[in-house]
C-alpha positions as CSV (number, residue, x, y, z in Angstrom):
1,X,-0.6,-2.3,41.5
2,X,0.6,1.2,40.7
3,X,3.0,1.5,44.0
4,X,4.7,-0.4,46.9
5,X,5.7,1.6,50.3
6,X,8.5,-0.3,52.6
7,X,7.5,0.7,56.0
8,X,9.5,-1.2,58.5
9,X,10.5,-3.7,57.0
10,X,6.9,-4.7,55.6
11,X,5.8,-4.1,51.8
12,X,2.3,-2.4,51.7
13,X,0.9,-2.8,48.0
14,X,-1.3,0.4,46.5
15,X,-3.5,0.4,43.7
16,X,-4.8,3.8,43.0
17,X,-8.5,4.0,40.8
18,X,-10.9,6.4,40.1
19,X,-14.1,4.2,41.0
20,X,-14.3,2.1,44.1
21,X,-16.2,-0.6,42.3
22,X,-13.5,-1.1,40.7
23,X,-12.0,-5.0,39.9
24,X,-9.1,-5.7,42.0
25,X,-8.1,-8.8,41.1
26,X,-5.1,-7.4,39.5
27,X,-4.2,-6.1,43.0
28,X,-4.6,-9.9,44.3
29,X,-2.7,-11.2,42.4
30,X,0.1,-8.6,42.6
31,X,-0.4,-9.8,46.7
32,X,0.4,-13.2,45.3
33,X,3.2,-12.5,43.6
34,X,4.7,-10.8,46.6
35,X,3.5,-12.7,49.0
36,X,1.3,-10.1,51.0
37,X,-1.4,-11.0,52.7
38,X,-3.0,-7.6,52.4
39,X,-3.4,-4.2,50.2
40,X,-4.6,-1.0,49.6
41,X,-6.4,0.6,46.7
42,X,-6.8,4.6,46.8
43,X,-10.1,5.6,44.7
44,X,-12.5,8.0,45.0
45,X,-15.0,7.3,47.9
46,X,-16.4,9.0,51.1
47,X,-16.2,5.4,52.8
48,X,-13.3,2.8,53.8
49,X,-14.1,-0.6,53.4
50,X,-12.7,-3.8,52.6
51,X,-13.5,-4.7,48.7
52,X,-11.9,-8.8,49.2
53,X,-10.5,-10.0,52.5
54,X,-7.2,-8.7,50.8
55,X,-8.2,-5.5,49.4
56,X,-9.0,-2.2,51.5
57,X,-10.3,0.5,49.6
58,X,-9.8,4.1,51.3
59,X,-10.4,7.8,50.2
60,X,-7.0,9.8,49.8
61,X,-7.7,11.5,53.2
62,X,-7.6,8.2,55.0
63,X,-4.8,6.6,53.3
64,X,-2.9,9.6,54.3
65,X,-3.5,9.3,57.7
66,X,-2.5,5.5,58.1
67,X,0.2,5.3,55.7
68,X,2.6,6.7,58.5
69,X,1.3,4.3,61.3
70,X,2.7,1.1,59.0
């Protein structure tokens, strides 16, 4: 996990790779550890899609866009 944003009141954990195949069980269990039932991993891809029912890879552009809704 390279970064945590408090957005009211709620922790939203970010993992930020270059390759969207990437493992992201280190992300899981930083999810664990907080007890978060979901994150976000910022990599290079076109696509969103969810890489575990935990883990929600996005492209830059798109995390940009929702970070502001949380």
């Amino acid at each position: 996990m390279d970064l945590v944003l408090r957005t009211k009141g709620k922790l939203n954990p970010i993992e930020i790779k270059v390759s969207p195949l990437s493992s992201y069980r280190s992300l899981e269990r930083a999810l664990e550890d907080l007890k978060v039932k979901k994150g976000y991993a910022v990599t290079a891809t076109q696509e969103q899609f969810n890489a575990t029912k935990a883990v929600t890879v996005l492209p830059l552009e798109k995390f940009l866009q929702l970070a502001p809704k949380w």
